[in-house]
DSSP file (Angstrom, degrees, kcal/mol; ACC not computed):
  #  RESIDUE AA STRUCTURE BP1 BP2  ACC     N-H-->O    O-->H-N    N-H-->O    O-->H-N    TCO  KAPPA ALPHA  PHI   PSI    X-CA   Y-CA   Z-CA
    1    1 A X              0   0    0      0, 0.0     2,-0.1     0, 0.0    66,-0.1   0.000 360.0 360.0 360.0 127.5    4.3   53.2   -1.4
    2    2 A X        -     0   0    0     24,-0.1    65,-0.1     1,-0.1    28,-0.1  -0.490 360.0-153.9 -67.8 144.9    1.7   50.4   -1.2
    3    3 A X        -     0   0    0     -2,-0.1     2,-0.3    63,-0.1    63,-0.2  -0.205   6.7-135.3 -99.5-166.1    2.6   47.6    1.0
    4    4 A X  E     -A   65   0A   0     61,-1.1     2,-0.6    -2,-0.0    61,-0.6  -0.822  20.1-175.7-148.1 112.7    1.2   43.6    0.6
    5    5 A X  E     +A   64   0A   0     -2,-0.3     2,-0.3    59,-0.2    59,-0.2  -0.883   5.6 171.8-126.5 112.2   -0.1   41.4    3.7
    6    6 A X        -     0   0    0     57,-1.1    57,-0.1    -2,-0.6    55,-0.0  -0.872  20.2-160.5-117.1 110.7   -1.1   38.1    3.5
    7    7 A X        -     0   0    0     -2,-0.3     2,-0.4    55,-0.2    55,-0.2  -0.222  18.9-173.9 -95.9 150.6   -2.0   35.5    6.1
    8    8 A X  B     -E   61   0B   0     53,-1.1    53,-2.0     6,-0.0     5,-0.1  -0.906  25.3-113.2-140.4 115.1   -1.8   31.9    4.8
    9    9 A X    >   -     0   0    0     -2,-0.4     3,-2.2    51,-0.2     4,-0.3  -0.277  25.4-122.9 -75.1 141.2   -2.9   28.8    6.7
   10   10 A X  T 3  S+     0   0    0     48,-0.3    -1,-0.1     1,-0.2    49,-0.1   0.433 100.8  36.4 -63.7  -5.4   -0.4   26.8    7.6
   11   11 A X  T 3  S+     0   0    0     47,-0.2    -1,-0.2     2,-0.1    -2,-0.1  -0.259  83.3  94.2-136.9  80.2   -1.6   23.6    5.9
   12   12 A X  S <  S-     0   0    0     -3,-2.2    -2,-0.1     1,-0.1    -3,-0.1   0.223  92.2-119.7 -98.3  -4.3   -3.2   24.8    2.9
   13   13 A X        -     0   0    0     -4,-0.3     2,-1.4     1,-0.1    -2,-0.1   0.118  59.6 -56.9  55.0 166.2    0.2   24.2    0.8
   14   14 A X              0   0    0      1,-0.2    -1,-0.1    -4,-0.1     6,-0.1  -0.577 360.0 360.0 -84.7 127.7    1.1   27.5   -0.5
   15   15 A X              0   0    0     -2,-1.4     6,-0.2     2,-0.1    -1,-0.2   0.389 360.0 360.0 -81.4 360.0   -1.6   29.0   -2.6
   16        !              0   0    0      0, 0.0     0, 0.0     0, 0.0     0, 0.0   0.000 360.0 360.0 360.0 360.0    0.0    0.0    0.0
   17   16 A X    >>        0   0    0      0, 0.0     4,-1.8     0, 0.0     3,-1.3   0.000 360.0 360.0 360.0  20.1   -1.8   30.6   -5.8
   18   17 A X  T 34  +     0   0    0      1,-0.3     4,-0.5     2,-0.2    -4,-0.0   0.514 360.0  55.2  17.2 -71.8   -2.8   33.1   -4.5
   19   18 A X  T >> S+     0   0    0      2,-0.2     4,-1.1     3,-0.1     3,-0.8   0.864 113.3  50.0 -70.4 -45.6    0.5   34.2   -3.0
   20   19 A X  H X> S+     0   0    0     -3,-1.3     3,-2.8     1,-0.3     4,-1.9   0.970 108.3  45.7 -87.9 -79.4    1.8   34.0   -6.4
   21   20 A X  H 3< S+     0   0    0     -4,-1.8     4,-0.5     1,-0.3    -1,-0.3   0.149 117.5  41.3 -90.7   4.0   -0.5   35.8   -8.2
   22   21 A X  H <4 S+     0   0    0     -3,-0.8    -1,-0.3    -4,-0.5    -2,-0.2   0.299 107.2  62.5 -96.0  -8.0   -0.8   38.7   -5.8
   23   22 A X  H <X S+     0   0    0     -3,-2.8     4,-3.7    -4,-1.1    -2,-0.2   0.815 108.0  47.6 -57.7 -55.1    3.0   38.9   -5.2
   24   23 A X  H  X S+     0   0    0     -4,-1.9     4,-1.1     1,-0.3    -3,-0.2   0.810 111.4  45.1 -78.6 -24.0    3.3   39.6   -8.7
   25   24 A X  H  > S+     0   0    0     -4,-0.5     4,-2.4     2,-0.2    -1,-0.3   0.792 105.0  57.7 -94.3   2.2    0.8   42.1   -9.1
   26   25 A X  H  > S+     0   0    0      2,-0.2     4,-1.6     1,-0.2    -2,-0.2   0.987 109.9  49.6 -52.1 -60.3    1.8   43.9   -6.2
   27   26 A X  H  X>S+     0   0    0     -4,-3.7     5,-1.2     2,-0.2     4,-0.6   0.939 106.5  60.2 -50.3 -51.5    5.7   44.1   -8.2
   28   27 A X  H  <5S+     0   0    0     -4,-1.1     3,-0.3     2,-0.3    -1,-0.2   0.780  96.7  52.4 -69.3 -46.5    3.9   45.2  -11.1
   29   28 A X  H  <5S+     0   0    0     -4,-2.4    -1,-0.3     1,-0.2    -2,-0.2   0.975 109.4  52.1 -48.1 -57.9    2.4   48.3   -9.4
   30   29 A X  H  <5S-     0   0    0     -4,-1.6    -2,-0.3     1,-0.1    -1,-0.2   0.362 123.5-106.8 -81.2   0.7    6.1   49.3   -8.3
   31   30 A X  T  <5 +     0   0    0     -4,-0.6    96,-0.8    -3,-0.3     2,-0.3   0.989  56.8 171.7  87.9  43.0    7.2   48.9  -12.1
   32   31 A X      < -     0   0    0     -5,-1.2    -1,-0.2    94,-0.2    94,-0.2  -0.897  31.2-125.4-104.8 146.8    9.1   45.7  -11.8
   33   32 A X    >>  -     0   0    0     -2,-0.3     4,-3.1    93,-0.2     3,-2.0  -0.147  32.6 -98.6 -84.7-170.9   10.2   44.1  -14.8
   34   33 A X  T 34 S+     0   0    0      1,-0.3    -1,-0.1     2,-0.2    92,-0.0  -0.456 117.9  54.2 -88.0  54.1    9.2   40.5  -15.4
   35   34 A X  T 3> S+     0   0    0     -2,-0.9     4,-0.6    90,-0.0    -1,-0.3  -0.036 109.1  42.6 -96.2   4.1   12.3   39.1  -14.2
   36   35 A X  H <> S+     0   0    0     -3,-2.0     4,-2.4     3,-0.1    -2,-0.2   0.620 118.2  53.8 -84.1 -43.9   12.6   40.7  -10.8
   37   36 A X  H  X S+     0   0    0     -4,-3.1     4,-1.6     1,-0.2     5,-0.5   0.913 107.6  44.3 -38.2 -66.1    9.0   39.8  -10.8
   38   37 A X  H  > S+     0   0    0      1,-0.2     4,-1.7     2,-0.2    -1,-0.2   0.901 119.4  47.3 -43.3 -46.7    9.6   36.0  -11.7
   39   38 A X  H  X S+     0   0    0     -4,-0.6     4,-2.2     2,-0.2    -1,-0.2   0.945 110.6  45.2 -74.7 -35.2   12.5   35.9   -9.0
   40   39 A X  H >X S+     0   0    0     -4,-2.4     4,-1.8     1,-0.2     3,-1.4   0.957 117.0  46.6 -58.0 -58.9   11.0   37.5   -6.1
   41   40 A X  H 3X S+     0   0    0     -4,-1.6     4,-2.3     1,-0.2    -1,-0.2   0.624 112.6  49.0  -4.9 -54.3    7.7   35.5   -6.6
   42   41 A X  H 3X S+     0   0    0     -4,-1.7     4,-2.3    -5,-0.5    -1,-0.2   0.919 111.3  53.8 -78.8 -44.8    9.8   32.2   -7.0
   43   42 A X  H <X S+     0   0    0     -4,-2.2     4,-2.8    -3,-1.4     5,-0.3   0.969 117.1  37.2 -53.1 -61.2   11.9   33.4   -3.4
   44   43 A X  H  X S+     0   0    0     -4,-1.8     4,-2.2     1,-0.2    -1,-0.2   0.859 106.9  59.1 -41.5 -52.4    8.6   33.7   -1.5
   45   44 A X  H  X S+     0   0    0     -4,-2.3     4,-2.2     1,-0.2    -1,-0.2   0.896 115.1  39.5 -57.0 -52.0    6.9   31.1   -2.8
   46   45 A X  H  X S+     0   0    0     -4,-2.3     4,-2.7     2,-0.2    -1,-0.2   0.774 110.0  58.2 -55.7 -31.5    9.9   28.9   -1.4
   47   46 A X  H  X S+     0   0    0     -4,-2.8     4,-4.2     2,-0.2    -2,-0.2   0.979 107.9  49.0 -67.2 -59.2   10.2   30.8    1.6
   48   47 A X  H >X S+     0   0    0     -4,-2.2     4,-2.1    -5,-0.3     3,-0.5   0.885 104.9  59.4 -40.9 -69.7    6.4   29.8    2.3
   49   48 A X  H 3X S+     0   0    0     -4,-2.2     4,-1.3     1,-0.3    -1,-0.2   0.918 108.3  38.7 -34.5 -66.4    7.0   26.6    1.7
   50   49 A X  H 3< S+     0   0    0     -4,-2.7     4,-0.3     1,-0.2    -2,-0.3   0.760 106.4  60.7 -62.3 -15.1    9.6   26.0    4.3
   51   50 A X  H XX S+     0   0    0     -4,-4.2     4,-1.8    -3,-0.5     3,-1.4   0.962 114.7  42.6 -64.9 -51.6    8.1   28.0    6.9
   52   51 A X  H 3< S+     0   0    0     -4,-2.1    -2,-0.2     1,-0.3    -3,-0.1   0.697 117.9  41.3 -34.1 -38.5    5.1   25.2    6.2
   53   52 A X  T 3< S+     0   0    0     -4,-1.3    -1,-0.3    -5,-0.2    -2,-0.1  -0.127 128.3  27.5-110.4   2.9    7.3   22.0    6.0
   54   53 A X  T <4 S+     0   0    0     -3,-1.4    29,-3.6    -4,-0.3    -2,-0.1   0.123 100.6  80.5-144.2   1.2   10.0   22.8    9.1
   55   54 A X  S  < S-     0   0    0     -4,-1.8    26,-0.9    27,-0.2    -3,-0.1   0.828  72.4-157.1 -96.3 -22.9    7.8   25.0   11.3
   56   55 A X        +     0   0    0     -5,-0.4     2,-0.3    24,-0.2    -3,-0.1   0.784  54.1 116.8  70.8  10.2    5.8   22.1   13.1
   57   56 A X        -     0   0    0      2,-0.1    -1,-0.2   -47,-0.1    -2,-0.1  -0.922  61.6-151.6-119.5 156.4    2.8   24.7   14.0
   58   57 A X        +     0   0    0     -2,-0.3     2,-0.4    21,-0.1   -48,-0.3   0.331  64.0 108.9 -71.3   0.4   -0.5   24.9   13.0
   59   58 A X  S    S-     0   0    0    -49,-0.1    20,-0.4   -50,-0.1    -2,-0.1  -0.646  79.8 -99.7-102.8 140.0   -0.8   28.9   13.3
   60   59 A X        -     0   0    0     -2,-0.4     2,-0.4   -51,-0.1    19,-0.3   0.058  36.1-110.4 -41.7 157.4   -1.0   30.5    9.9
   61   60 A X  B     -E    8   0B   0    -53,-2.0   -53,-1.1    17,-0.1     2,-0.4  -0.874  27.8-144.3 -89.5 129.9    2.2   32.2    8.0
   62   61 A X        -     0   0    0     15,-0.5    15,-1.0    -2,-0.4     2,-0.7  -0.639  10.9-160.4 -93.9 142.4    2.4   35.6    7.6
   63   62 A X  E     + B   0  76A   0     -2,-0.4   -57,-1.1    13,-0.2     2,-0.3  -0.659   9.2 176.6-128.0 107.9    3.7   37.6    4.8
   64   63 A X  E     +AB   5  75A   0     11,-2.7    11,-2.0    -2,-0.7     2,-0.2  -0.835   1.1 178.1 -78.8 132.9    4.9   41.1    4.4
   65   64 A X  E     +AB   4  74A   0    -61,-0.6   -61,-1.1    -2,-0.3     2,-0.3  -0.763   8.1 175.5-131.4-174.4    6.3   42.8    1.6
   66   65 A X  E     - B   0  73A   0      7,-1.1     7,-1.9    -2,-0.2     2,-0.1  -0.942  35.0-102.7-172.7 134.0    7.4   46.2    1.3
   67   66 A X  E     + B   0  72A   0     -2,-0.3     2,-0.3     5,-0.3     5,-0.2  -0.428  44.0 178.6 -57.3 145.1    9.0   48.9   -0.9
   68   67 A X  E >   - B   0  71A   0      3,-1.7     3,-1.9    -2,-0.1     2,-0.2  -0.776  59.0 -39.3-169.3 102.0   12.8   49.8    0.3
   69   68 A X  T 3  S-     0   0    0     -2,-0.3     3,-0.1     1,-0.3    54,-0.1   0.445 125.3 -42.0  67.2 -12.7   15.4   52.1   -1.0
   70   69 A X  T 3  S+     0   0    0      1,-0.4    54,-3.0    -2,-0.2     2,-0.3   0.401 130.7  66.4  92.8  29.7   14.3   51.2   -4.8
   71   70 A X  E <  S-BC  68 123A   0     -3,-1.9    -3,-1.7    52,-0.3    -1,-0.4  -0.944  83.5-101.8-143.1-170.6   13.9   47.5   -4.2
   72   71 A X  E     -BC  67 122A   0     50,-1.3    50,-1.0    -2,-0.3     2,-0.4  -0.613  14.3-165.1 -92.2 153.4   11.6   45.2   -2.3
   73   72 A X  E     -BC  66 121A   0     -7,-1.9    -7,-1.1    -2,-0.2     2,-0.3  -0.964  13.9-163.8-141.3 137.2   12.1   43.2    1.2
   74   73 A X  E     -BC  65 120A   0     46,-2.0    46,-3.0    -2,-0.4     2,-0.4  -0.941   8.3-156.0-117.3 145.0    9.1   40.3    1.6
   75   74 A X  E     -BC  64 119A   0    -11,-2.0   -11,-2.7    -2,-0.3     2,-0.4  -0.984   8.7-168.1-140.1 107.1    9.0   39.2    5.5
   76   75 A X  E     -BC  63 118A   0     42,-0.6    42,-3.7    -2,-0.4     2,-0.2  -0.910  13.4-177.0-116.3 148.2    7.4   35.3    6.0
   77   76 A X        +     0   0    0    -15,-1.0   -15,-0.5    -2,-0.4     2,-0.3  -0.831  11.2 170.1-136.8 160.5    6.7   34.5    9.5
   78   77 A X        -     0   0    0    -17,-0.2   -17,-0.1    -2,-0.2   -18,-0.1  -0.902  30.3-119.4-179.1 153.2    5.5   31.7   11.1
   79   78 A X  S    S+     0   0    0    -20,-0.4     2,-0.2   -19,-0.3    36,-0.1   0.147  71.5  74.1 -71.7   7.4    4.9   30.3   14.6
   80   79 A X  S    S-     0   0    0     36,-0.1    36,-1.2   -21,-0.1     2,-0.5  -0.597  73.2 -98.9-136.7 174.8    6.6   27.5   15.0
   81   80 A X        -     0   0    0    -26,-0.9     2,-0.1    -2,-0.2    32,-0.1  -0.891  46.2 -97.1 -97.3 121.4   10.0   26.0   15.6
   82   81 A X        +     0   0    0     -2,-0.5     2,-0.5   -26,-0.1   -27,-0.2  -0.012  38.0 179.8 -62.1 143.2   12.1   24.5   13.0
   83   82 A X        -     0   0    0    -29,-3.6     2,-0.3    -2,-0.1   -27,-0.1  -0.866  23.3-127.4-120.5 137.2   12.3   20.8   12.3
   84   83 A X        -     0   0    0     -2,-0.5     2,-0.6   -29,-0.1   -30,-0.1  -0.807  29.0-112.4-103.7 150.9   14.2   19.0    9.8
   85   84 A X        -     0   0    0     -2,-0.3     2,-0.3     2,-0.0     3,-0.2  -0.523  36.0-148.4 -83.9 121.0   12.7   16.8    7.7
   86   85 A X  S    S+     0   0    0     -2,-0.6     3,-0.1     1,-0.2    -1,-0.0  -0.706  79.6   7.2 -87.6 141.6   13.9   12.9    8.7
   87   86 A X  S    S+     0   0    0      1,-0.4    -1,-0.2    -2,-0.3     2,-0.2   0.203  90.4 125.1  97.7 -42.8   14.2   10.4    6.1
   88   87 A X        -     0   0    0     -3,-0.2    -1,-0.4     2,-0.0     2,-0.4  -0.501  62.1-127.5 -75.9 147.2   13.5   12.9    3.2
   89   88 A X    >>  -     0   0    0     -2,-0.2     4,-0.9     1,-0.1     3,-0.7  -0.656  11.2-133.1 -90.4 156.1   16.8   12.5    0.5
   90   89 A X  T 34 S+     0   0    0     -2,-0.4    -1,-0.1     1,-0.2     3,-0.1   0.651  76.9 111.5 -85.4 -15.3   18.1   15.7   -0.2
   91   90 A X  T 34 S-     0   0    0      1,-0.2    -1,-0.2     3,-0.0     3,-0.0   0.801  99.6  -6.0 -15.2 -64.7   18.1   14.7   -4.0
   92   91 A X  T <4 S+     0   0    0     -3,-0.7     2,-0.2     0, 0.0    -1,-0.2   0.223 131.6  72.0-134.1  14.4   15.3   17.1   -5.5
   93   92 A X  S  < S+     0   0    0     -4,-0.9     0, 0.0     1,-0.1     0, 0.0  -0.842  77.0  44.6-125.4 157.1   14.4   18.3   -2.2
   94   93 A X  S    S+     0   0    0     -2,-0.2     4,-0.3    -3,-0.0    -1,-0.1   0.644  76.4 106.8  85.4  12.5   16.5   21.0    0.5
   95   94 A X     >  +     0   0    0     -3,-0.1     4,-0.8     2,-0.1     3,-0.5   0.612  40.6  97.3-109.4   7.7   17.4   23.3   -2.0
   96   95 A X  H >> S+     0   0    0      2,-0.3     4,-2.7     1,-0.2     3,-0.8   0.903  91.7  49.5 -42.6 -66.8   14.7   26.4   -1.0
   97   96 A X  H 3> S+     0   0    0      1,-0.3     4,-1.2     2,-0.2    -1,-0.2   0.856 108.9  44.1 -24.5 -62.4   17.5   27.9    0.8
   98   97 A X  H 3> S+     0   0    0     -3,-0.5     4,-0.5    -4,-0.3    -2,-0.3   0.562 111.3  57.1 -82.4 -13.5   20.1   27.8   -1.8
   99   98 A X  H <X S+     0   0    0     -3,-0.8     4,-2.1    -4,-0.8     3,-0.3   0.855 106.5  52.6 -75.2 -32.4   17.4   29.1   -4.6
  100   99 A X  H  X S+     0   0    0     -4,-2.7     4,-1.6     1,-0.2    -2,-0.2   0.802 103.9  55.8 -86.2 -20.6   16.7   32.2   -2.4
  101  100 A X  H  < S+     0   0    0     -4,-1.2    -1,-0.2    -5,-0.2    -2,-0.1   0.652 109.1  44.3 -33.7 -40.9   20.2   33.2   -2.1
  102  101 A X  H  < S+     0   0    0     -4,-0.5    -2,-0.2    -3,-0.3    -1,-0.1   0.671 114.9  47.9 -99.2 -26.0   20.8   33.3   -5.4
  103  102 A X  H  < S+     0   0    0     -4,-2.1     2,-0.2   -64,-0.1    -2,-0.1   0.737 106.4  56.6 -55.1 -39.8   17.6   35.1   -6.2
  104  103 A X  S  < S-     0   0    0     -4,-1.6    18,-0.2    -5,-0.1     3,-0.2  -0.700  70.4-138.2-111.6 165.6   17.7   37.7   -3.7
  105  104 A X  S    S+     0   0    0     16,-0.8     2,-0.2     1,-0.3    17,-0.2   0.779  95.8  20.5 -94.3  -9.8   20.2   40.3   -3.0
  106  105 A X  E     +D  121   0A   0     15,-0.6    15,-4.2    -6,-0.1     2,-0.4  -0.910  61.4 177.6-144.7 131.9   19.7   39.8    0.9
  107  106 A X  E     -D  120   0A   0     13,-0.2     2,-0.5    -2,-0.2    13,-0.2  -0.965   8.5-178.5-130.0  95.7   18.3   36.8    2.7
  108  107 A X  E     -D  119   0A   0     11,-2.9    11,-1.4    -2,-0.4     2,-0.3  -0.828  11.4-159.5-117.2 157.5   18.2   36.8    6.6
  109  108 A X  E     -D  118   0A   0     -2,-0.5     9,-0.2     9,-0.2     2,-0.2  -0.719   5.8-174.7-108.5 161.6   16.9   33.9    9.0
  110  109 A X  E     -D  117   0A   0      7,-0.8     7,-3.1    -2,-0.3     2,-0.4  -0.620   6.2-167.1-167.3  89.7   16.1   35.0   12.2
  111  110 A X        +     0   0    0      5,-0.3     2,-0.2    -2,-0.2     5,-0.1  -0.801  16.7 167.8 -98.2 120.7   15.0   31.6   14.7
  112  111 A X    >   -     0   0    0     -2,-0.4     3,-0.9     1,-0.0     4,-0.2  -0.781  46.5-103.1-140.3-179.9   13.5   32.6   17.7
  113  112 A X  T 3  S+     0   0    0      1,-0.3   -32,-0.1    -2,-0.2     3,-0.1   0.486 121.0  43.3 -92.0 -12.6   11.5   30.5   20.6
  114  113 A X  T 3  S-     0   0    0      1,-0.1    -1,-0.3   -34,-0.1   -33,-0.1   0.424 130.2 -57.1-129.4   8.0    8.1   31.6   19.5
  115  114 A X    <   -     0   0    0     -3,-0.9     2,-0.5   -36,-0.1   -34,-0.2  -0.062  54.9 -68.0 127.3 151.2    9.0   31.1   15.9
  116  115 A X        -     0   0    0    -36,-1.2    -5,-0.3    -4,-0.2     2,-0.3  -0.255  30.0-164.3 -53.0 104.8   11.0   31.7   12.7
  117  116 A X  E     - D   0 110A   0     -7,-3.1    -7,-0.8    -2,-0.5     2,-0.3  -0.769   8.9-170.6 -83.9 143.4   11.3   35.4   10.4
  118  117 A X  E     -CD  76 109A   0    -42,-3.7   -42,-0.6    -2,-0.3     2,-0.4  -0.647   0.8-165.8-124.3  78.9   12.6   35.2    7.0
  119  118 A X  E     -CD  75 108A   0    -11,-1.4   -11,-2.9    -2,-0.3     2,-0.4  -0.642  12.4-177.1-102.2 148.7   13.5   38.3    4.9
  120  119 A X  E     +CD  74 107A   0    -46,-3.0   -46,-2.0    -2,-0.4   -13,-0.2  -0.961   8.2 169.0-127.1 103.6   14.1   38.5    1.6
  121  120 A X  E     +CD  73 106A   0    -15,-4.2   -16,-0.8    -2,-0.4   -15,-0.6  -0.533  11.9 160.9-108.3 178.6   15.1   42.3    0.2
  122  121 A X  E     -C   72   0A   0    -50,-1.0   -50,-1.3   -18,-0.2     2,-0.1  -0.623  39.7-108.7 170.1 144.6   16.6   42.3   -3.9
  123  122 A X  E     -C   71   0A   0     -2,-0.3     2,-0.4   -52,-0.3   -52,-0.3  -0.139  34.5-109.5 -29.5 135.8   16.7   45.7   -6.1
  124  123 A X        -     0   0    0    -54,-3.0     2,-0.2   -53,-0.1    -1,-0.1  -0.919  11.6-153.6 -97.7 151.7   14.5   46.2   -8.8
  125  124 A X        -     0   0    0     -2,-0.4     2,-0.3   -92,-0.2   -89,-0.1  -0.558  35.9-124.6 -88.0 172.9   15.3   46.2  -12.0
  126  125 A X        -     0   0    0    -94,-0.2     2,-0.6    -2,-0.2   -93,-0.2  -0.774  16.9-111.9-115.0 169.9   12.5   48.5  -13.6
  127  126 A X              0   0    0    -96,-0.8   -95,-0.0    -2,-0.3   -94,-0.0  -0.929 360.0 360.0-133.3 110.7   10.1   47.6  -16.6
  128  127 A X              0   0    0     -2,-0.6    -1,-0.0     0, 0.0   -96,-0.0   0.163 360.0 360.0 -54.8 360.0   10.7   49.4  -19.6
């Protein structure tokens, strides 16, 4: 199964790039265009907050992977999390709660030399 690794600097804002090579990566594994559209959406978010709370300069990494008949994408980053002071939680702080609901498993893993984030979901398959 092919995998997908991309290194991203950490403030480049997330390029699309990630998007558009997330999605054809899914597209080799036969996913239909709504797993596509949600993993892609999950990542893209994950990536963001590793940018915006990790406080390092060292690039983000991304892995994804084939699993069982679904996908797991793995963002990494260097850095320690920070909450953002001052921002209102209005239209912003909801990255979390989108990726929950996207994926079928979402773990955090905060460690002293920096954050992992995996994100695993099923595929559905493309008809």
């Amino acid at each position: 199964m092919p995998t997908l690794s991309l290194t991203i600097p950490a403030n480049a804002g997330v390029p699309n790039e990630l998007r558009q090579r997330l999605d054809r990566w899914l597209r080799l594994l036969d996913a239909d265009e709504g797993s596509r559209c949600d993993i892609v959406l999950a990542a893209w978010e994950a990536c963001v907050n590793a940018m915006e709370h990790a406080g390092s300069s060292e690039p983000i990494r991304v892995h994804a992977y084939a699993k069982d008949g679904g996908v797991c994408i793995r963002i990494e980053d260097s850095g320690r999390w920070l909450e953002r002071r001052g921002a209102s939680r209005g239209t912003r702080g909801h990255g979390l709660t989108i990726m929950r609901k996207l994926m079928h498993r979402v773990e955090i893993d905060r460690r002293n030399d920096g954050t992992s984030l995996l994100l695993c979901r099923n595929l559905a398959r493309a008809t």
